[in-house]
C-alpha positions as MATLAB code, in Angstrom:
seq = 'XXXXXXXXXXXXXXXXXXXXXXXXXXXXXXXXXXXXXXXXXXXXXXXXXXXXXXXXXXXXXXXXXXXXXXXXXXXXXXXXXXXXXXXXXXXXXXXXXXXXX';
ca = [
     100.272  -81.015   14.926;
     100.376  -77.493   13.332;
      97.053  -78.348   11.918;
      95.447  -79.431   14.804;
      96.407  -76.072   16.550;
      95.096  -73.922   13.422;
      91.622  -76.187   13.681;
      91.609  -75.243   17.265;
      92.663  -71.628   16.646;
      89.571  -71.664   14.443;
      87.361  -73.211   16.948;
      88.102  -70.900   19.505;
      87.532  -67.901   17.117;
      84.558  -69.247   15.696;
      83.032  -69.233   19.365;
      84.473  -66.009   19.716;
      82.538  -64.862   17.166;
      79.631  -66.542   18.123;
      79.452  -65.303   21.446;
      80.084  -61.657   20.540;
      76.921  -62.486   17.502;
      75.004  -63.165   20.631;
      76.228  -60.231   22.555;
      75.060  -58.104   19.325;
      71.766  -59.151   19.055;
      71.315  -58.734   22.754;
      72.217  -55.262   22.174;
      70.080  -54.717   19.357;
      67.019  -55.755   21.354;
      68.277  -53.113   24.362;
      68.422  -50.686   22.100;
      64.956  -51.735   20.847;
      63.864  -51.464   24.573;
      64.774  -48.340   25.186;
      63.693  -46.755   21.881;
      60.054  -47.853   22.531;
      60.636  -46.915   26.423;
      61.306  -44.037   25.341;
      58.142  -43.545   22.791;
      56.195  -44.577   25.785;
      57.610  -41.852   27.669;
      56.620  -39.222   25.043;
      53.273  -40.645   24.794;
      52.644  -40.338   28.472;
      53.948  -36.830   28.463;
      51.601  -35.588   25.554;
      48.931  -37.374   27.521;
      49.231  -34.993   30.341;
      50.283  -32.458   28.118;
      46.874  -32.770   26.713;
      45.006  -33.623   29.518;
      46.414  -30.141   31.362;
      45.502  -28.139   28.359;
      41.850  -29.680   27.971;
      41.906  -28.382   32.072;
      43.101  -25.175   31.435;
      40.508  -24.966   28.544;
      37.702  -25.543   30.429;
      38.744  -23.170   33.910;
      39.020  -20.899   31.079;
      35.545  -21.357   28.920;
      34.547  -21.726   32.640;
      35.679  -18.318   34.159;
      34.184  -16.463   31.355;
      30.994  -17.893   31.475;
      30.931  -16.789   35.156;
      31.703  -13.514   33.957;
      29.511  -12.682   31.764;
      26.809  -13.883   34.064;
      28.090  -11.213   37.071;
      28.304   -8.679   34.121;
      24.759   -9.605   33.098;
      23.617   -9.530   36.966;
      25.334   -5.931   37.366;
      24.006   -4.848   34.769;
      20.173   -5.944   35.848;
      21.131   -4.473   39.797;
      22.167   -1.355   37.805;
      19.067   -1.162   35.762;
      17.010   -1.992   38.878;
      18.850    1.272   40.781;
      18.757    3.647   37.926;
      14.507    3.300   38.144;
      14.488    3.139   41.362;
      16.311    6.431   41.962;
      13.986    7.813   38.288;
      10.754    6.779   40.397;
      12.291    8.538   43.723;
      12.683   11.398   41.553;
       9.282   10.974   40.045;
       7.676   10.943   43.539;
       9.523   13.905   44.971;
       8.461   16.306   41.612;
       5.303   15.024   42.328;
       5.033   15.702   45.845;
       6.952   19.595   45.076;
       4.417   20.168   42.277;
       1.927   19.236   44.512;
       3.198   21.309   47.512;
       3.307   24.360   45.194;
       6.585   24.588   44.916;
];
């Protein structure tokens, strides 16, 4: 009788132990889970990490392009003033010299 109760003692303990083997490895793979969830995460966020950066690389390349071409057209508009007002000048020393003056 007392070893019929120890075989059963060891039974149960046995499927103890089984059960909580089980409840391990179902952990394990959780934890797998939510390690590679959590890769994925990091992946996605350097994604639009880069993807924002590449953005703000181009407004940027972008911007001074656009500025260089307004200094470039200032610069012409300038020019295009500056011998203007020479040829006004021009005209009016002509037109003094002219006059006598």
């Amino acid at each position: 009788l007392r070893v019929e109760g120890l075989r059963q003692n060891v039974e149960r303990l046995t499927q103890d132990n089984v059960v909580r083997a089980v409840v391990i490895e179902e952990l394990k793979l959780e934890k797998r889970k939510a390690v590679e969830a959590r890769e994925n995460d990091k992946l996605a966020a350097q994604w639009a990490l880069d993807r924002v950066q590449n953005h703000e690389r181009n407004m940027t390349k972008a911007l001074a392009e656009s500025e260089a071409r307004v200094r470039a057209k200032v610069a012409a508009i300038s020019k295009e003033k500056i011998t203007a007002l020479q040829e006004t000048l021009d005209t009016l020393r002509g037109e003094r010299t002219a006059n006598g003056e």
